[in-house]
VEXKE-65169 format. One record per residue (C-alpha): residue in one letter; residue number from 0; y, x, z. Coordinates in steps of 0.05 Angstrom, whole numbers. Example, Ala and Ser with C-alpha at 12.3 -4.5 7.8 and 13.67 -1.06 7.14 Angstrom:
<pts>
+------+------+--------+--------+--------+
! resn ! resi !     yy !     xx !     zz !
+------+------+--------+--------+--------+
!    a !    0 !    -90 !    246 !    156 !
!    s !    1 !    -21 !    273 !    143 !
+------+------+--------+--------+--------+
</pts>
This chain:
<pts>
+------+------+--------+--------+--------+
! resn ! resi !     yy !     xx !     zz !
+------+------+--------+--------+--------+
!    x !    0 !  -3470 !  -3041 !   2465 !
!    x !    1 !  -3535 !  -3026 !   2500 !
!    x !    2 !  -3517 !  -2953 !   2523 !
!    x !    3 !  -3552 !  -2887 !   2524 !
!    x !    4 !  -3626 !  -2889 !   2535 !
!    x !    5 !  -3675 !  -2837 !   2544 !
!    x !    6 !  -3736 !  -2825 !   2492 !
!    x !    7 !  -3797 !  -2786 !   2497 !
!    x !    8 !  -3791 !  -2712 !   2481 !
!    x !    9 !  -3844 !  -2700 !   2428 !
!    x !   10 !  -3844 !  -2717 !   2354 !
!    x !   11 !  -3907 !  -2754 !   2356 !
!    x !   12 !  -3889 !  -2794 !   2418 !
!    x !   13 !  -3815 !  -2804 !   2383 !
!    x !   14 !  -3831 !  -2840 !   2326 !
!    x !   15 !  -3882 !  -2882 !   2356 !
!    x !   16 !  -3823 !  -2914 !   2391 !
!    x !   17 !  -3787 !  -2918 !   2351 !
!    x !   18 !  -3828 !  -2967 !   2317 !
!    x !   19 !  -3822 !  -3017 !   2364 !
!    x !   20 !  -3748 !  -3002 !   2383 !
!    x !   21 !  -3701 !  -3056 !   2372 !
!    x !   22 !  -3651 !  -3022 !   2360 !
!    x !   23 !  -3684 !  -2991 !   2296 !
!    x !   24 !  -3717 !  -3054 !   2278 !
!    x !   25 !  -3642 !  -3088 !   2277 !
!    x !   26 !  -3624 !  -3037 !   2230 !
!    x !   27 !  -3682 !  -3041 !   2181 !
!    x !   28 !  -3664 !  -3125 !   2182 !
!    x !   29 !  -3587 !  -3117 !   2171 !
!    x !   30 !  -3605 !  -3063 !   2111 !
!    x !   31 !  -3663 !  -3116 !   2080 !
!    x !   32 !  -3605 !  -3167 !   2091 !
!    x !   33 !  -3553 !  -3135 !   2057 !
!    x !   34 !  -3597 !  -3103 !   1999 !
!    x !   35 !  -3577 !  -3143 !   1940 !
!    x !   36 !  -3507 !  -3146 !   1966 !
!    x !   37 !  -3476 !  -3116 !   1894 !
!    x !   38 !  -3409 !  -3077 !   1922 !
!    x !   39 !  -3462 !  -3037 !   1972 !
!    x !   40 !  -3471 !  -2966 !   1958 !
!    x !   41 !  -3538 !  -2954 !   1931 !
!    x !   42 !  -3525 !  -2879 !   1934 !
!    x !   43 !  -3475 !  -2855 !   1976 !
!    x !   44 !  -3499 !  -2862 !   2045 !
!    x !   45 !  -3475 !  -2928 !   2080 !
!    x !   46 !  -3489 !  -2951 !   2150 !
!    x !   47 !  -3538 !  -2996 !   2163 !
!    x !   48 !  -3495 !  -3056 !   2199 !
!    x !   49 !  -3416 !  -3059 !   2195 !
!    x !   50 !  -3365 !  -3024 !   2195 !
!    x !   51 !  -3378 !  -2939 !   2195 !
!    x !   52 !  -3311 !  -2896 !   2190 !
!    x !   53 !  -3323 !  -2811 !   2192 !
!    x !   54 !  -3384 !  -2780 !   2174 !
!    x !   55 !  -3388 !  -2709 !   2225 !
!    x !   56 !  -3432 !  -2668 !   2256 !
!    x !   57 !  -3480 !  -2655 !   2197 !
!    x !   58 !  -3527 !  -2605 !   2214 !
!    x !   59 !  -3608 !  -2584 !   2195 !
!    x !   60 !  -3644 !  -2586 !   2258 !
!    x !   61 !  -3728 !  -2569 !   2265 !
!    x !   62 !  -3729 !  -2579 !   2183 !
!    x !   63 !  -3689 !  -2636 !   2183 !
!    x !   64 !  -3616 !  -2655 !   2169 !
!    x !   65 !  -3577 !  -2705 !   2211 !
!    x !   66 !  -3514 !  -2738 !   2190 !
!    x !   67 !  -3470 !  -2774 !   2246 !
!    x !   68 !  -3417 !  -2816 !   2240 !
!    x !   69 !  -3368 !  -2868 !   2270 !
!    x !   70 !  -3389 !  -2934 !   2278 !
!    x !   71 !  -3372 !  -2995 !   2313 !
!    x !   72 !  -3443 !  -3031 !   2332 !
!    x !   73 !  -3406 !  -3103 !   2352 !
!    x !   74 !  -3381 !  -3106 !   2283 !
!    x !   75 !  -3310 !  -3101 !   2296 !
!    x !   76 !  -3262 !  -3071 !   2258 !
!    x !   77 !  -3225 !  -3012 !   2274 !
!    x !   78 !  -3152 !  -3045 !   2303 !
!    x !   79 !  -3130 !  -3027 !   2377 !
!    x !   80 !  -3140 !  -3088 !   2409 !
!    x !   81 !  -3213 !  -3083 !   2398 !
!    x !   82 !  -3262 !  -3087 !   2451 !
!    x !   83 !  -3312 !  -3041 !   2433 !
!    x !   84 !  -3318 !  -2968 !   2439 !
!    x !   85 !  -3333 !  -2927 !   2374 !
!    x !   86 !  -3395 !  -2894 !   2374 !
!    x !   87 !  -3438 !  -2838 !   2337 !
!    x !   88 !  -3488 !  -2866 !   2294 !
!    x !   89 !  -3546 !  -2827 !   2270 !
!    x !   90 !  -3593 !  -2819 !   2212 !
!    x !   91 !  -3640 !  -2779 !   2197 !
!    x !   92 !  -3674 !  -2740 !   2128 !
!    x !   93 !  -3717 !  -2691 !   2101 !
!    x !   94 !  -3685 !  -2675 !   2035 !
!    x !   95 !  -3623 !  -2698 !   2043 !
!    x !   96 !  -3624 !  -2767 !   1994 !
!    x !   97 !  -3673 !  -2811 !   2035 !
!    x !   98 !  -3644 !  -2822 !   2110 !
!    x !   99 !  -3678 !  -2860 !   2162 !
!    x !  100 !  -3635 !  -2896 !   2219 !
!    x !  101 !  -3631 !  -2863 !   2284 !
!    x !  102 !  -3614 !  -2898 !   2345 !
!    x !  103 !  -3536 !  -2886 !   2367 !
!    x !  104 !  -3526 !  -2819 !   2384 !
!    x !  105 !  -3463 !  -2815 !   2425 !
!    x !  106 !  -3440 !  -2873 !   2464 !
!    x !  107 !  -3373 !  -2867 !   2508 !
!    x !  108 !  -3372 !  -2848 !   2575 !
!    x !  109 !  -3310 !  -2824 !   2611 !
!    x !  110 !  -3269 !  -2842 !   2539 !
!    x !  111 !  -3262 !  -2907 !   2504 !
!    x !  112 !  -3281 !  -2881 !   2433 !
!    x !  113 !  -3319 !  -2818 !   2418 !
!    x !  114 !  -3285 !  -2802 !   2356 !
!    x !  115 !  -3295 !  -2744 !   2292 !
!    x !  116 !  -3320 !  -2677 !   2312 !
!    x !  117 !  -3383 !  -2628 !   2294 !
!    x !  118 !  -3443 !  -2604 !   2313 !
!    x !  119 !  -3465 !  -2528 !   2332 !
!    x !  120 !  -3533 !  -2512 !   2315 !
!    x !  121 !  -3569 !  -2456 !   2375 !
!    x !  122 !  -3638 !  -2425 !   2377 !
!    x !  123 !  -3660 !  -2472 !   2434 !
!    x !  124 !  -3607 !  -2541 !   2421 !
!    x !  125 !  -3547 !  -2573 !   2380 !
!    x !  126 !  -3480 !  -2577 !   2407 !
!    x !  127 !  -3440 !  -2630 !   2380 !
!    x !  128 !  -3361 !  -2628 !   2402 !
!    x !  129 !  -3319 !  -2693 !   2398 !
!    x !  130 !  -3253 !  -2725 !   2406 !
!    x !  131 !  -3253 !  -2778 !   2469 !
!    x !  132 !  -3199 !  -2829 !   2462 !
!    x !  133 !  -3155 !  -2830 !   2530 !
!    x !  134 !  -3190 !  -2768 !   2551 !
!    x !  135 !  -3199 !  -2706 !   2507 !
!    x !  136 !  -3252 !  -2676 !   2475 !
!    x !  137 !  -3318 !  -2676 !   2496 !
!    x !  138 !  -3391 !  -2637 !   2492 !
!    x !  139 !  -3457 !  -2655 !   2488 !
!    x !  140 !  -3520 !  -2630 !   2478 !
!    x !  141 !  -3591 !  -2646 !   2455 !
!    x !  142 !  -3649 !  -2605 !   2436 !
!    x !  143 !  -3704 !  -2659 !   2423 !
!    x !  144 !  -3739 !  -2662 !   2354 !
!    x !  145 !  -3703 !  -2728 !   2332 !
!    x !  146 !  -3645 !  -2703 !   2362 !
!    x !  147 !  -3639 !  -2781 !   2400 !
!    x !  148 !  -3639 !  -2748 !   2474 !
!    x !  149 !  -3563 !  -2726 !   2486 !
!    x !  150 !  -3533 !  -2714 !   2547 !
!    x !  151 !  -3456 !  -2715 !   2554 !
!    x !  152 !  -3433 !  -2651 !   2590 !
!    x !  153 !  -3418 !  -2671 !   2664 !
!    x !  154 !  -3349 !  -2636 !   2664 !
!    x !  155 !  -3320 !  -2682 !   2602 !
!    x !  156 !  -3273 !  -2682 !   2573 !
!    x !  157 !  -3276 !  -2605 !   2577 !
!    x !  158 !  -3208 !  -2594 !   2538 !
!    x !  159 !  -3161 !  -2647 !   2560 !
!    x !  160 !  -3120 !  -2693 !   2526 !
!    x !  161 !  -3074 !  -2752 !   2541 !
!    x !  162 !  -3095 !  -2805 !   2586 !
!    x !  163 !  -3067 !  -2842 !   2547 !
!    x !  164 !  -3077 !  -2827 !   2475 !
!    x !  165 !  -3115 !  -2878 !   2433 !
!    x !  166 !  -3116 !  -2838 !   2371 !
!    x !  167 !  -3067 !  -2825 !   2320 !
!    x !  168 !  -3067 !  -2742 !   2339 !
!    x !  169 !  -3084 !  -2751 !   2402 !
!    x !  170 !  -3025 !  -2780 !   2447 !
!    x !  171 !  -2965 !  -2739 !   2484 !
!    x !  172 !  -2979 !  -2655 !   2492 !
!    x !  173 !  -3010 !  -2625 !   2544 !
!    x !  174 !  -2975 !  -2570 !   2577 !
!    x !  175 !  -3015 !  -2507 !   2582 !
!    x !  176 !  -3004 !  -2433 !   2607 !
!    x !  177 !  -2998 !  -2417 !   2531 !
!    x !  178 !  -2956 !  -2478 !   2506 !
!    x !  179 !  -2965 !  -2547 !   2489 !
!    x !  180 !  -3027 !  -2581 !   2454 !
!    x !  181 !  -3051 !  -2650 !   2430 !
!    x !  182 !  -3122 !  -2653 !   2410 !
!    x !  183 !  -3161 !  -2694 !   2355 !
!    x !  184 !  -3221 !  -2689 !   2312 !
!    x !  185 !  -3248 !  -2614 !   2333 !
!    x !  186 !  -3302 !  -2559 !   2311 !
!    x !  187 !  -3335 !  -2507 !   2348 !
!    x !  188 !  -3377 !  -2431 !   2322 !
!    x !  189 !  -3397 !  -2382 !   2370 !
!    x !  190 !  -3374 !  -2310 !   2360 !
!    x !  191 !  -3408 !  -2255 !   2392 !
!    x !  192 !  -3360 !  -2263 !   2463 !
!    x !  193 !  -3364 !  -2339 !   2467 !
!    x !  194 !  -3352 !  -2406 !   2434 !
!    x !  195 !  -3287 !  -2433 !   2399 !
!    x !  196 !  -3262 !  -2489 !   2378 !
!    x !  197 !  -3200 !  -2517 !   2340 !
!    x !  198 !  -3176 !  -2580 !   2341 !
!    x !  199 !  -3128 !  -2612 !   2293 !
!    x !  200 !  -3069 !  -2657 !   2296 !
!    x !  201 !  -2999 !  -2648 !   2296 !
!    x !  202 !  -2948 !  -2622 !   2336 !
!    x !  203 !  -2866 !  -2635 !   2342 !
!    x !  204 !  -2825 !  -2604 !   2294 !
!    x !  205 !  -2752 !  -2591 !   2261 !
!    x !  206 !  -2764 !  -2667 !   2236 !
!    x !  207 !  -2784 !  -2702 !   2307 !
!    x !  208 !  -2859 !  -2720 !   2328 !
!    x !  209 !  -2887 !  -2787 !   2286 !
!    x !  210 !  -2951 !  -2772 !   2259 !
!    x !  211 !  -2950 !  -2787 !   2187 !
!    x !  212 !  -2871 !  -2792 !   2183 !
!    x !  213 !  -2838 !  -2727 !   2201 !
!    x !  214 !  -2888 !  -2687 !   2253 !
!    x !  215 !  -2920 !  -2619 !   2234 !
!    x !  216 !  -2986 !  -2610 !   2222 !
!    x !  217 !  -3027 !  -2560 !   2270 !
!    x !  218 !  -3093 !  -2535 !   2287 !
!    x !  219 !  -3102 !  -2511 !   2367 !
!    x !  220 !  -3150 !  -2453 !   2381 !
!    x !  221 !  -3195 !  -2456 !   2442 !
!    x !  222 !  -3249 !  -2410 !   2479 !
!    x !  223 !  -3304 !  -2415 !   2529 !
!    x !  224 !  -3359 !  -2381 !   2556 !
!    x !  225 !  -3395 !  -2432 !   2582 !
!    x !  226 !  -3379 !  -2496 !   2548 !
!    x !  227 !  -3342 !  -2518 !   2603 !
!    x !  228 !  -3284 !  -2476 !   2616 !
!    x !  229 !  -3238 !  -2475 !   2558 !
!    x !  230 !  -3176 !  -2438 !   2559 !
!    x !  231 !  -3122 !  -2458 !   2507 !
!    x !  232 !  -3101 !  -2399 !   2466 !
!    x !  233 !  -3051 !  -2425 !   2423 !
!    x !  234 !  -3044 !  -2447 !   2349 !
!    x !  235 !  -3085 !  -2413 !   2301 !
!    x !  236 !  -3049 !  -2439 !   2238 !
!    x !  237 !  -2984 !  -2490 !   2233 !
!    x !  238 !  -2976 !  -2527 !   2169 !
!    x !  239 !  -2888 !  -2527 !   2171 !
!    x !  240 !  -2884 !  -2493 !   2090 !
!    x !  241 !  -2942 !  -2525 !   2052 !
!    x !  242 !  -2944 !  -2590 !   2069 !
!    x !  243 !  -2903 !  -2649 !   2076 !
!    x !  244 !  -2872 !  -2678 !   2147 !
!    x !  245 !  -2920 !  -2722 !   2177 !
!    x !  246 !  -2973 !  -2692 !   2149 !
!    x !  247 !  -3024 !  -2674 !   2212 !
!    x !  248 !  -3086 !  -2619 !   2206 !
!    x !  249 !  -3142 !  -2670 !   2234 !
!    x !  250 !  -3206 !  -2652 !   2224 !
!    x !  251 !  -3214 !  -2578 !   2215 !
!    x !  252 !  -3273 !  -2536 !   2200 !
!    x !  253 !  -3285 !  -2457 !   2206 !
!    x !  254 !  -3333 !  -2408 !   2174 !
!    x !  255 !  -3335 !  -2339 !   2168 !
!    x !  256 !  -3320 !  -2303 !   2115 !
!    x !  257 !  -3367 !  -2243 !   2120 !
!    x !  258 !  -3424 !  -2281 !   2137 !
!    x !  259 !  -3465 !  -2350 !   2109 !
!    x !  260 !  -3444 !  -2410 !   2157 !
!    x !  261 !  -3516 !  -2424 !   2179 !
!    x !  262 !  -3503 !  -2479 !   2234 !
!    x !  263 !  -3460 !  -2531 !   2198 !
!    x !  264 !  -3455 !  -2572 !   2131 !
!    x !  265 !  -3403 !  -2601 !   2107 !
!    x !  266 !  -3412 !  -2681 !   2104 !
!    x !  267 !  -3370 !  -2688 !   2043 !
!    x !  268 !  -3424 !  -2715 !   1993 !
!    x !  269 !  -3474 !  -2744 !   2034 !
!    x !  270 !  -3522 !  -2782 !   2017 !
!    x !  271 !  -3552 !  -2856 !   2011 !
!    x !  272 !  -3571 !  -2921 !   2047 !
!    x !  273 !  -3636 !  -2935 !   2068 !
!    x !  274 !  -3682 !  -2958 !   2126 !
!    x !  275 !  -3728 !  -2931 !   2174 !
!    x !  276 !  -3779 !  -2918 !   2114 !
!    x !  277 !  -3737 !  -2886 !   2060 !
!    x !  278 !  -3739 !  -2895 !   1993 !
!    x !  279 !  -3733 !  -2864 !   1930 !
!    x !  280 !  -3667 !  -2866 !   1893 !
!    x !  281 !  -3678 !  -2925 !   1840 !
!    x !  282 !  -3739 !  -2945 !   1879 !
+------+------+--------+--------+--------+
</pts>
């Protein structure tokens, strides 16, 4: 893993280097490579090298949508002894069908895997909210055209987690002055007093505390003014009637309902491979 860098901050100067960045170049390679590979997607988005688990944090930025995703760049698979940390990847399209390859996005920092989360679209930058493995979750911010620039917010992980928790909900709870939390896979909006964000896992129930064999499934709401500061307010919604014991609430989103969600997409039905240059589909 090469590790953040730091790109020029206009368009014009942007893609200029990124025509002679390696990184980019090693992704339109590994897609020529694997192009008459017949089980790859020819549709559906894929990534360009390896292994890519959750798609998150799609958003339209300056007239164009970004999709982000988990992804391993040393090829390994996604087992706890592996070495490297996971990633967000990056790509990059105008309509939504042909996606160029972005340089990594999010690498870790103070976690060892920067895990599912979502991005928050503002007037003047993108906020994108994660889960940090052995840490919490994280913020970080970019307002560049390409959207390559990020900087990780210097108080991370802003809402704690457990040291300790590799994944799988997020570890042991956190004790808070309004009860006990773990934290996973988050999203974030802004309401008129601030920003919140809920993050979804599972809590301890009538059953025990196994994820996926007898916990409770839970979504924890949290508010800041600043990005920084959260303050833990307690569980917006607890899954103990609808669903079944060890089922968790990972990966939550929220939208108003009086009002047109105008800073995030859902990644459900994204999109297809391609390289720097896209191409048509059937092309």
């Amino acid at each position: 893993m090469t590790g953040p860098r730091q790109f020029p901050d206009t368009l014009e100067a942007q893609l200029k280097a990124l025509e002679s960045d390696e990184e980019v170049q090693g992704y339109i390679a590994g897609r020529e490579a694997l192009a008459d590979d017949p089980a790859r997607p020819l549709y559906h988005f894929s990534p360009p090298l390896h292994f890519m688990n959750d798609p998150n944090g799609l958003c339209q930025w300056q007239g164009r949508y970004h999709l982000f995703f988990q992804y391993l760049p040393g090829g390994e698979l996604l087992t706890p002894d592996r070495k490297g940390g996971v990633c967000w990847g990056h790509a990059v399209s105008d309509d939504l069908v042909n996606w160029r390859d972005m340089p990594i996005a999010l690498y870790p920092a103070v976690e060892r895997d920067c895990f599912s989360g979502q991005t928050l679209v503002e007037d003047d930058r993108v906020i994108a909210i994660y889960h940090g493995t052995r840490a919490g979750n994280g913020i970080a911010t970019a307002d560049d055209p390409l959207l390559i620039n990020w900087q990780m917010h210097p108080d991370n992980p802003v809402i704690p987690g457990d040291p300790q928790g590799l994944g799988g909900g997020g570890g042991d709870e956190v004790v808070a002055e309004n009860g006990k939390y773990r934290v996973f896979d988050p999203c974030i909006w802004k309401e008129d007093d601030g920003y919140y964000s809920l993050s979804g896992t599972y809590m301890d129930g009538d059953f025990g505390g196994t994820r996926s064999v007898d916990a409770l499934g839970v979504d924890h709401l949290f508010y800041s003014e600043d990005l920084g500061n959260w303050t833990y307010l307690g569980p917006l919604v607890s899954d103990d009637q609808l669903a079944e014991p060890g089922e968790d609430m990972a990966v939550p989103n929220f939208c108003s309902a009086t009002s047109a969600p105008a800073a995030t997409i859902s990644a459900a039905t994204i999109t297809r491979r391609t390289a720097l240059r896209p191409r048509r589909t059937g092309a």
